[in-house]
Each structure stands twice: as structure tokens, then as C-alpha cells.
N, C-alpha and C positions, 0 to 999 in steps of 0.2 A: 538437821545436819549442822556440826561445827563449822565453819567456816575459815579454818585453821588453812587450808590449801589453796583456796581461793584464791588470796594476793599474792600467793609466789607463783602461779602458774598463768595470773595474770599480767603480772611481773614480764616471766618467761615469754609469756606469746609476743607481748609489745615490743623486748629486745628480739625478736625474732622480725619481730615484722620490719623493723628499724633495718635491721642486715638484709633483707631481702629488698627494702625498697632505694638501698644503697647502690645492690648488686646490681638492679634492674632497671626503675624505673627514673626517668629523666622526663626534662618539659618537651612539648610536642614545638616542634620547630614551624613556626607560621612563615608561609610564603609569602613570597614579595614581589609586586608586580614585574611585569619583562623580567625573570628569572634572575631578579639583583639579589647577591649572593650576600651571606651576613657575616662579614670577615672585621669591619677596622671600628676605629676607634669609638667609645659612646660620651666623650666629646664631645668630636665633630657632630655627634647626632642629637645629642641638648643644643647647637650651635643654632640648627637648623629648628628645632621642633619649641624656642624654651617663649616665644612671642604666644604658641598656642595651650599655652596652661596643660601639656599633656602627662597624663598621669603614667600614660603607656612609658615613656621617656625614662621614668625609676625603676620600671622592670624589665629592661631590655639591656643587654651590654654587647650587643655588637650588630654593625649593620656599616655594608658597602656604602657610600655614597656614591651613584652615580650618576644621577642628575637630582633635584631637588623636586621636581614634581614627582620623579618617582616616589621618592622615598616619602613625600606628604600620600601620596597613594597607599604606602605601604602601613602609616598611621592611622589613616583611617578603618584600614582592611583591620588590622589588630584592633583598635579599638571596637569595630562593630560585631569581630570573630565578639567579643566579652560580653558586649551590650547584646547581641543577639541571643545568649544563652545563659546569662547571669540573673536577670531577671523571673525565668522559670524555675531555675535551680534550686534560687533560695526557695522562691516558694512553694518547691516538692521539699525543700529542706527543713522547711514549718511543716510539713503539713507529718514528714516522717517525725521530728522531736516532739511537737505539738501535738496535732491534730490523733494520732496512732495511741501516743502515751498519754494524752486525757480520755479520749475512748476508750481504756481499758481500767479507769479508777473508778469502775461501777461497785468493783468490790470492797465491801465495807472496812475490812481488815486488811486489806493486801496494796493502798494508796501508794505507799514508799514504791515499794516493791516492781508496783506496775508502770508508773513514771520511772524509776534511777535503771530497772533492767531495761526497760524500751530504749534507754539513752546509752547505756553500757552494750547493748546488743546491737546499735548503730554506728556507735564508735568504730568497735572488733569490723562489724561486717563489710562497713566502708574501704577501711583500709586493705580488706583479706578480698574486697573485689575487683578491689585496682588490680591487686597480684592477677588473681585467676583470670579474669578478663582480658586480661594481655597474656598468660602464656595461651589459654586457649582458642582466643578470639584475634588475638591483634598483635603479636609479638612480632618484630620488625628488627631482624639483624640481632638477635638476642636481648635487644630491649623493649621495655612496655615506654612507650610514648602517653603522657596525664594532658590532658586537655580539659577546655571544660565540659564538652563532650563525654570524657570519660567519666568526672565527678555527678552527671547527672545517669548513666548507667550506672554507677555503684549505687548510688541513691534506689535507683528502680530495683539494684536488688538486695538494700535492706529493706525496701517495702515488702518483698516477698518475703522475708525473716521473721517480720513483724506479722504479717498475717499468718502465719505460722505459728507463731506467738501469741496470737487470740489464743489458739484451739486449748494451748496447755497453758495456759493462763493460771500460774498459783498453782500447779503440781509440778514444778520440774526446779529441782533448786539452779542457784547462778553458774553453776559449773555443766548441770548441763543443760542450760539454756545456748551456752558457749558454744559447746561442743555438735549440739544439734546445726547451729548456725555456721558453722565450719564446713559442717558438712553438706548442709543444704545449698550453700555459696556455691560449690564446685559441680551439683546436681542442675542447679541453676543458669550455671554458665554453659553445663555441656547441652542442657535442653533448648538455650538460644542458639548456639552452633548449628544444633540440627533445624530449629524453625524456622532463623533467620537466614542463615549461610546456603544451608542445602536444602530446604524443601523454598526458599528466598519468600516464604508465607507473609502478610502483611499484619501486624498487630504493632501499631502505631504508640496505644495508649497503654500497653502491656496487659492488657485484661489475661492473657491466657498466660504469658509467662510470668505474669505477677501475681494477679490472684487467683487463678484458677489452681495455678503451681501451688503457692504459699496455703491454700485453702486444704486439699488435699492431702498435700506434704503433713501439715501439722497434722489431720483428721486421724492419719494413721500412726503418728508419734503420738496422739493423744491417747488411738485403741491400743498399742503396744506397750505403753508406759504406764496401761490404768492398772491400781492395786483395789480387785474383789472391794467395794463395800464401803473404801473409802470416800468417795465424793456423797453416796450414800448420808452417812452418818456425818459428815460435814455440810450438808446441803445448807445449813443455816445460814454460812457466811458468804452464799453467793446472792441471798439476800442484798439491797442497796438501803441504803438511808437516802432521806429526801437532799441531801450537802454531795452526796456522793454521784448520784442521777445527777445533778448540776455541774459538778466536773467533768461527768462526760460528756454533757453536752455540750461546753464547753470544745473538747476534742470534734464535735461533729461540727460546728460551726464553724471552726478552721478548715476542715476537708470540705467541704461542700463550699466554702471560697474560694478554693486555692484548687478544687480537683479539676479546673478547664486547662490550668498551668500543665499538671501532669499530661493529663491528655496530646498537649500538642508539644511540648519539650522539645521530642525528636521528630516531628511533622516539618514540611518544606514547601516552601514559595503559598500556592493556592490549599496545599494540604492544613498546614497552620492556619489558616485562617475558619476551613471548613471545621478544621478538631475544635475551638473553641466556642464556635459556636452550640456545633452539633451537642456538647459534652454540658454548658449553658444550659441549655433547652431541655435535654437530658434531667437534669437535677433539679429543674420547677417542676417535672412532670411526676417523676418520683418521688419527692415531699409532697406534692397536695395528694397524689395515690394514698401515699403510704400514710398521711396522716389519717384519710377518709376510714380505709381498712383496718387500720388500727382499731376507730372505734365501733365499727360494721361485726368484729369479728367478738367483740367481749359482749357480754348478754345486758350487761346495765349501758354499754353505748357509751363507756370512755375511752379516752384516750389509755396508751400503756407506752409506759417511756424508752422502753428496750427496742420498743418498733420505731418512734420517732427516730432516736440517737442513730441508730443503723439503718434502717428501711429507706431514708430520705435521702441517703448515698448511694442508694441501690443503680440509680440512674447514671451516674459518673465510670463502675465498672461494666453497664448495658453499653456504654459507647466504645470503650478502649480500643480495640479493638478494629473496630471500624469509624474511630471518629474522622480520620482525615479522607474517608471515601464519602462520596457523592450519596447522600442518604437519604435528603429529603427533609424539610425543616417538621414537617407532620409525621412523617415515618420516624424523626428520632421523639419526637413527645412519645408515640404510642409504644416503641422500647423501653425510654424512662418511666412512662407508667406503668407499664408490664412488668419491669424489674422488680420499681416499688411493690406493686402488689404481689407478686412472687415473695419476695424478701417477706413480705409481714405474714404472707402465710407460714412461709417457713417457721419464722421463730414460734408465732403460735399453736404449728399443728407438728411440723415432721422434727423438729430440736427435742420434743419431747417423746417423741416416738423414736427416734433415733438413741437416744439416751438409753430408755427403757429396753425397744426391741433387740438394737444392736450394741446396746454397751460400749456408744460410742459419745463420749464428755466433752462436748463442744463449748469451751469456757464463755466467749464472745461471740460465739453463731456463726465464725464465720464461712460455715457453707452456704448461709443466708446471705452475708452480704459480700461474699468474694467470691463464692465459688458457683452458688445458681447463677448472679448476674455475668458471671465472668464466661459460664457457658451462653448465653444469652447472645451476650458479644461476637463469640466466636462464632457460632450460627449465624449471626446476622455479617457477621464478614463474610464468610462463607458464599452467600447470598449476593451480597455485593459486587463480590468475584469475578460470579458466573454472571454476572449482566454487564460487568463494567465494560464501556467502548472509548477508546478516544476521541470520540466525540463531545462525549458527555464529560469527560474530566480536562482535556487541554494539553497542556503543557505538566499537568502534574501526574499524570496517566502513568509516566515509565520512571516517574520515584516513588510511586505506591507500589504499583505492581513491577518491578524492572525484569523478570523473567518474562514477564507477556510479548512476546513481539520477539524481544533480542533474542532469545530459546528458544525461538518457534512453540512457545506458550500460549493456548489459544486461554481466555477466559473460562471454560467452563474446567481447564484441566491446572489452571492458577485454583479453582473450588474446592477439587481435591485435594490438591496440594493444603488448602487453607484446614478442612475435616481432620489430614493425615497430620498437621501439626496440633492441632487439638487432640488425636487421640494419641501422638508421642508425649505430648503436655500428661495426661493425666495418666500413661503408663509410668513414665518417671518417676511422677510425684508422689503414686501410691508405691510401687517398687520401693522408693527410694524412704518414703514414710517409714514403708514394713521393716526395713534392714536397719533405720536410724534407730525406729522403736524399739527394737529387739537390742539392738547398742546400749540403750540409754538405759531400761531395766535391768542393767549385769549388775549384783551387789557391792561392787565397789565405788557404784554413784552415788551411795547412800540418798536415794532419794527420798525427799518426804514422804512422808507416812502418818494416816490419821488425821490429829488434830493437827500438823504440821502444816497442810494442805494449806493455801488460800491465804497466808496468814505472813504477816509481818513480822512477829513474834522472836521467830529465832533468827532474823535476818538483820535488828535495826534498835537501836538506841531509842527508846519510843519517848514521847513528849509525857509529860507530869500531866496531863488533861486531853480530852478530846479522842483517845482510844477507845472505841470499842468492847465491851468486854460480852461475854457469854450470857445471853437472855435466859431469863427463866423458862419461856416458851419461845417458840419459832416462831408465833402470832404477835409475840409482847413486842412494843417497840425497846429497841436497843439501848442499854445502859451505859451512858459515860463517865467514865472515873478513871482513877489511877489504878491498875491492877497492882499488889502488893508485891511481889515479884519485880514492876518496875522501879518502886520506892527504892527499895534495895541495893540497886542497880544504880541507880541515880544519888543516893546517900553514899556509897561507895567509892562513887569516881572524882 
């Protein structure tokens, strides 16, 4: 496909987004202790603050003074609102540019591609979920209020874009990678509505509205969008070379640091502290599984890198879910290893049996590693639910579960509630798959086709060395050179 439309209609979205976030959204207004109102000068308010080296002090322009303890109260309240939530942010903010976009440079030909769209499709999704998230979650007197709060929910739902983004991995050109993510953003937001708002279900580390959604969602944009034959006779270049398995791993070694971050982000008081652990303990039990089975399940008794890169993450979506409930430091190892080993199964037995039987093209597996653990989680919250007592959790009892008690919610029917948002989760995401799917193949998305498939080719300016080019056999290892086509191209400009 040319890419002749690309820039002006990327063009177009971004002054769109510009006017809408003009129209709507403003900074979330932080309170201030004894209800001191933020009226006068910021001045008077460097007069008071400029002894404590305060950084808050350059971005604040206006605030009462009405006594002076208050208002050092009211500095500190800001500064900890940032320090409290800044530090997780970034690091689900590595873990979406990094950790997502080097997990998916397994493919030998498709490198560019699969790092600059995973960053172009976080760019787009971030800012289009501030929009949706505030008209449909949080719109306040016609305006969306941005916190940091909100920047780590948008984050949570370019995560789901991106795992979305495994399944069609290198079959869906940049236009409609876009447009898929448009529209999965507002599927996304309306399926939190109903999990979090009206059935008030607990999923702390998003496993269900992140990857069980994102897993799903893509499985069926992947079945709807496949052209008869093609991944077939392109099988070659999903192929990895030994530089290319190193960059992903690469990507898994950022998420498997940084996934305890995710986990606890939106967790509170004793909940944060149980998410990171639980989520910890989680992900050592899932790498040593999934290294073990890895080599358990191949006949010579090695290791296979598709299982390490993914399978050893398995653990971090077994927790989401239920990380900030009362689990159990032994009950969460025997999750993460049950993930793990689920996960390695998947890639080696049902990826390829799913391919074949149901003609469904899972680029990155991910029903292996978002969407079996992601159900995993949601069982195990499930479970959680129905036993959880205020005894056993304390003070943090009615911010996990806050329908129990004040609703007259007893635990076993908070359990329901937990099943019924798991089965709106995967009605959605498949619904919502079938109708994007059938979107994205109409002929005017010129989608790739063939040898276009997987490939960087027609997408990118390639280097004079180091590409790829077309093996004699599928068994040869892979030739590097200048393709003569690039020359051309390159002598030209």
C-alpha cells in the first residue's frame, strides 16, 4: 500500500484532537486543606514556599493564603498527589514504549515497523483516551478534568491497543492499525463503565479489561482481516534470526521489571502494597515454570525462545486482577506457575492448532500470554470475592470491594458480579473484534497482501546493510545484503 494518505489524515486526527482537548479538557483542580479556596496571587505563594526548593511552586498560579501552615499543608498534599503516582506511571510508560515494542521485533523483516507503530499507536491512543474516558467515565460540568490519575488509565488503555496489536502483527498496514485503535479505545472504555461503575467488579491490575479485552479484541480483527493463503505462503518471515530473538528479549526483561508497577498503579493504602508483592512472586514463579516446560515439552530437551520472551510474563497477567486481594504468598507462586506453564503450553500445542484448525493467525500468541493468564486472574478474583471477610483484609476491605457491605453486597454475590464482568469482558471484545474485523477488510484499506505481509518493505527507507532478504530455503539461514531495489532508492535521493 502507498502511503500517500497516511500523513494528511494523521495530519487531520492530531488537529482534531488539538480542538477537542481545547474544547474540553483542563487540569484537575487539587484540594487544599480546611477547604482554602485557590483565588490570589502566586507571589504571595513563592513568598511563602521559595525557603523549600518547591518545584510545585512553577506550576501552580493561584492559591488563597489563609494561614501559612495551611497552605505548607496544602504543598505537601500536591507534591505527594505527583510523588504518589509519578513513579508508577513512568514505569507502565517503559514498559508500553519499551517493553510492548521490543517484544514484538521477533520479526525478522518487520523491526521498523513493529517498534515506530507500537509508538505511533500509543501516541494516537493516549491522547483519544483522555477524550473518551472523561465523556464516558468522568465528565464533570462538560469538562474532562487530566490528572495523573488519568494519564496512568490512558496508559492502561494503550496497553490494551497493543495487545491487540500482537494478534495482527505485520498484516494490517498504518492506516488501519489507527483506525482499529480508535475504535477499540471507545469499546474499551464502555466495557470499564459497565465492570467498574455498574457491576463496581474488582480488577485492580487490569488483567480482564486489559488483556483479556486486548487479546480477544485483536483474535477476532486478526480472523476477520485474514486474506485465504497469505500468511501461508509468507510463513517464512515470521521466522526470527538469532539479533532479532535478542531484541525481544530485550522487551521481556523491561515487563517482567516494571510489571509489579502496573499491577499496583491504581491499588490503595494496604492494597498497594499486597499488588506488589503478590505480582513479585507472581513472575519468579512463572519464569522458572515456564523455563522448566519449555524444555520438558521439545523432544531434544531445549530451551525455545518464543516460550522464555512470553511465558515468563505469564505470571504478572495470573495476578492483575486479584493482586491487591488477600491471596496468599503460596497461593500467588502456584498462579504464576500455573500461568507459566499454561502459557508454554499454549504456544507449543493450541497457536498451532488454532492457526491450522480455526484459521486464526495469532502473530505474538497473544491468547498465550494475555488472554489464557488474563482468564486465570479473573477466576482467581472470582474466588477471592466469595471468601473475602473484613477481617481478613482491614481497612482496605471497602476500597477493593466497595459494593460489599454499603449495597447490601454480600461476598458470595460481589463473585457474581466478578464471573458477569468477565463474561461482558469477552462478549465485547469478541462482538466488538467481529464488526472492527469486517471494517478493516472493506477495499478501500488497501490492505496488505502477499508478500507485503510482515514486512518493512513498502513502509520505510531501509539501511544499505543489515536487511533481510528472501532465503533460498525456509531451513537456510537468512541472507544479508542490500536488496537492489534499495540501491536505487538510496542513489536517488
Amino acid at each position: 500500500m502507498g502511503l500517500t494518505v497516511v500523513p494528511i489524515l494523521l495530519i487531520v486526527l492530531e488537529i482534531l484532537f488539538i480542538i477537542l482537548f481545547g474544547i474540553f479538557v483542563q487540569y484537575e483542580k487539587l484540594e487544599v486543606h480546611n477547604n482554602i479556596q485557590v483565588k490570589s496571587s502566586q507571589e504571595v505563594y513563592r513568598t511563602i514556599v521559595r525557603d523549600q526548593n518547591s518545584s510545585v511552586a512553577n506550576n501552580l498560579t493561584h492559591i488563597e493564603v489563609v494561614n501559612v501552615t495551611n497552605v505548607q499543608y496544602f504543598i505537601e498534599d500536591t507534591r505527594e498527589h505527583v510523588q504518589d503516582y509519578y513513579a508508577v506511571f513512568q514505569d507502565i510508560h517503559v514498559m508500553v514504549l519499551i517493553g510492548f515494542a521490543f517484544l514484538m521485533t521477533f520479526l525478522k523483516r518487520y523491526g521498523y515497523s513493529s517498534i515506530t507503530f507500537n509508538l505511533l499507536l500509543a501516541a494516537v491512543v493516549i491522547q483519544w483516551a483522555i477524550l473518551t474516558n472523561g465523556w464516558i467515565l468522568n465528565l464533570q460540568d462538560g469538562v474532562i478534568r487530566i490528572s495523573m490519575k488519568t494519564l496512568i488509565k490512558a496508559e492502561f488503555a494503550t496497553a490494551a491497543i497493543l495487545v491487540s496489536f500482537g494478534a495482527v502483527l505485520g498484516k494490517l498496514n498504518p492506516l488501519q492499525l489507527v483506525a482499529m485503535a480508535l475504535i477499540e479505545v471507545v469499546l474499551f472504555q464502555c466495557n470499564e463503565l459497565i465492570v467498574l461503575k455498574l457491576f463496581q467488579a474488582s480488577d485492580v491490575g487490569a488483567s480482564m479489561l486489559v488483556h483479556v479485552f486486548g487479546a480477544y479484541f485483536g483474535l477476532m480483527v486478526a480472523l476477520f482481516t485474514a486474506r485465504p493463503g497469505d500468511v501461508q505462503s509468507q510463513s517464512y518471515k515470521e521466522l526470527s534470526v538469532y539479533h532479532s530473538d535478542m531484541f525481544t528479549m530485550i522487551g521481556t526483561i523491561f515487563l517482567w521489571a516494571f510489571w509489579p508497577s502496573f499491577n499496583c498503579a491504581l491499588a490503595e493504602g494496604e492494597g498497594h502494597h499486597r499488588a506488589v508483592v503478590n505480582t513479585y512472586l507472581a513472575l519468579t514463579a512463572s519464569a522458572v515454570v515456564a523455563v522448566a516446560v519449555s524444555a520438558a515439552v521439545q523432544k531434544n530437551r531445549r530451551f525455545t525462545m518464543i516460550h522464555i520472551q512470553n511465558a515468563t510474563l505469564a505470571g504478572g497477567v495470573a495476578l492483575g486482577s486479584m493482586a491487591d486481594m488477600v491471596v496468599y504468598p503460596f497461593a500467588v507462586l502456584l498462579a504464576g506457575a500455573l500461568a507459566g506453564c499454561i502459557s508454554v503450553l499454549g504456544y507449543q500445542f493450541f497457536t498451532p492448532c488454532c492457526d491450522q484448525k480455526l484459521k486464526i493467525h495469532d502473530t505474538r500468541g497473544v491468547h498465550n500470554l494475555h488472554g489464557l493468564p488474563g482468564i486465570i486472574s479473573a477466576i482467581g478474583a472470582i474466588i477471592c470475592a466469595a471468601f473475602a471477610t473484613q477481617e481478613h483484609y482491614g481497612e482496605s476491605f471497602s476500597k477493593i470491594f466497595p459494593a460489599v457491605g454499603k449495597d447490601s453486597r454480600t461476598p458470595g454475590v460481589q463473585a457474581e458480579f466478578q464471573l458477569a464482568a468477565l463474561a461482558v469482558t469477552l462478549a465485547i471484545s469478541l462482538f466488538g473484534g467481529v464488526i472492527t474485523g469486517f471494517f478493516l477488510r472493506l477495499p478501500f484499506w488497501k490492505q496488505p497482501k502477499g508478500a507485503e505481509i510482515m514486512d518493512d518493505w513498502d513502509y520505510w527507507v531501509l539501511p544499505s546493510d543489515g536487511y533481510p532478504i528472501i532465503p533460498n530455503s525456509v531451513n537456510a539461514p537468512p541472507i544479508y545484503k542490500l536488496p537492489e531495489q534499495t540501491t536505487m532508492i538510496e542513489n536517488n535521493a
